[in-house]
C-alpha positions as CSV (number, residue, x, y, z in Angstrom):
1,X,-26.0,33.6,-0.1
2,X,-27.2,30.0,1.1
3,X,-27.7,29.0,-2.1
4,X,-23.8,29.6,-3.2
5,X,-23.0,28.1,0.4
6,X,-24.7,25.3,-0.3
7,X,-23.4,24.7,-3.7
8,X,-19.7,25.3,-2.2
9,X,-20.3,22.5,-0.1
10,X,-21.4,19.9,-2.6
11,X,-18.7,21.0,-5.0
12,X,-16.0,20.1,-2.0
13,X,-17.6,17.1,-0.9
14,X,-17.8,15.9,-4.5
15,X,-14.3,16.6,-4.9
16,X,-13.0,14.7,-1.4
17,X,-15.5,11.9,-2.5
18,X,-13.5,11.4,-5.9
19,X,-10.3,12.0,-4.6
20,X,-11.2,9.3,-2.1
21,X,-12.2,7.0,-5.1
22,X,-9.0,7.7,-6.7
23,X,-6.5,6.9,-3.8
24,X,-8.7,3.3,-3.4
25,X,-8.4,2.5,-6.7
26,X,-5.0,3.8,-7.0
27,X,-3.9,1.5,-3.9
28,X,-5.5,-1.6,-5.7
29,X,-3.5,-1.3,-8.6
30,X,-0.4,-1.2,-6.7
31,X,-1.3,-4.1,-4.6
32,X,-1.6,-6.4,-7.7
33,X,0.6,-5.4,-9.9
34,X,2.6,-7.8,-11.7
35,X,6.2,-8.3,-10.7
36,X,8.6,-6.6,-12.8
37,X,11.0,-8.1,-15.1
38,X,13.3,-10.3,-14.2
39,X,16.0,-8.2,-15.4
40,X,15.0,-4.9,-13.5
41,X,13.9,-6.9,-10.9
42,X,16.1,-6.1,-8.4
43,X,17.0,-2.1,-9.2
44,X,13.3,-2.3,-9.0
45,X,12.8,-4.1,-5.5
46,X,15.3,-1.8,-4.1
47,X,13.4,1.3,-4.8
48,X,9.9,-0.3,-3.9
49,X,11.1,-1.5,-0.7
50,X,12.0,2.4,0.2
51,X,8.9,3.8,-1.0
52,X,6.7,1.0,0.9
53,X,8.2,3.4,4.2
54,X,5.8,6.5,2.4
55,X,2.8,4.0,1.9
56,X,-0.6,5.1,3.5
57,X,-2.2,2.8,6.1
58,X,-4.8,2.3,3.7
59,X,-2.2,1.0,1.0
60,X,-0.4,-1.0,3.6
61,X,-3.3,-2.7,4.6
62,X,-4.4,-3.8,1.0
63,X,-0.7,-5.1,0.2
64,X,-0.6,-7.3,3.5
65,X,-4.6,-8.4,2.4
66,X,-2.5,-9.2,-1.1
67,X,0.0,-11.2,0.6
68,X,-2.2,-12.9,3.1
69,X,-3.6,-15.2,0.0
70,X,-0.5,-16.7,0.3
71,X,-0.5,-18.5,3.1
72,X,2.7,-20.2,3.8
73,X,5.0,-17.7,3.2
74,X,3.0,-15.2,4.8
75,X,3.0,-16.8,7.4
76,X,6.6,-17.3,7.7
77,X,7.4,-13.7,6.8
78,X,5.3,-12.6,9.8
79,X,7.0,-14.9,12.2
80,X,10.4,-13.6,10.8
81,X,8.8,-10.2,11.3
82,X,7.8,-10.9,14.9
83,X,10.8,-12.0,16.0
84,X,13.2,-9.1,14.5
85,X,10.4,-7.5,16.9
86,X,9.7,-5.1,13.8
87,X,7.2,-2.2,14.6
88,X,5.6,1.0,12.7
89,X,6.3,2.1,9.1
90,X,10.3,1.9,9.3
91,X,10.0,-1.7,9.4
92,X,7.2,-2.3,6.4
93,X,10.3,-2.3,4.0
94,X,11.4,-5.6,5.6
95,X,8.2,-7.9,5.5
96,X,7.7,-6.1,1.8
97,X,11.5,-7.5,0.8
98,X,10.5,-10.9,2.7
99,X,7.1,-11.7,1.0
100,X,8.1,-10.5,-2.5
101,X,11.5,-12.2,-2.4
């Protein structure tokens, strides 16, 4: 009976282990992903900006890491962000639309 147990275990670790693997790498596609075309560009930006609301924290942290290499405009977008006084996951749509603008 151990044996199975154990063997149950290791399947499901395994499995959460992977699936773990698979979000990361999932999120760090999305973060660098090219920009669309210009000519679905906008359709585009408008769906994207709602679906950054349904982002993990873990994606949401890679995209701002993303943006951060950009300096100057991150910077600016944040001090926009800061003084809309923007807070929690409602509001990620907004610095999204700023720095990808």
């Amino acid at each position: 009976m151990s044996r199975i147990s154990f063997c149950l275990k290791t399947a499901f670790l395994a499995a959460v282990l992977s699936s773990a693997a698979i979000a990361q790498t999932a999120v760090t596609a999305a973060a660098t992903r090219p920009a669309p075309a210009a000519s679905a560009k906008d359709s585009s930006k408008a769906s994207m900006s709602k679906q950054v609301e349904t982002w993990t924290e873990v994606q949401w942290e890679a995209a701002k890491k993303e943006w951060a290499k950009d300096t100057t405009k991150w910077a600016d977008c944040q001090k926009k962000w800061n003084e809309q006084k923007l807070e929690g996951r409602k509001s990620w749509p907004s610095l999204y639309t700023c720095v990808t603008n």
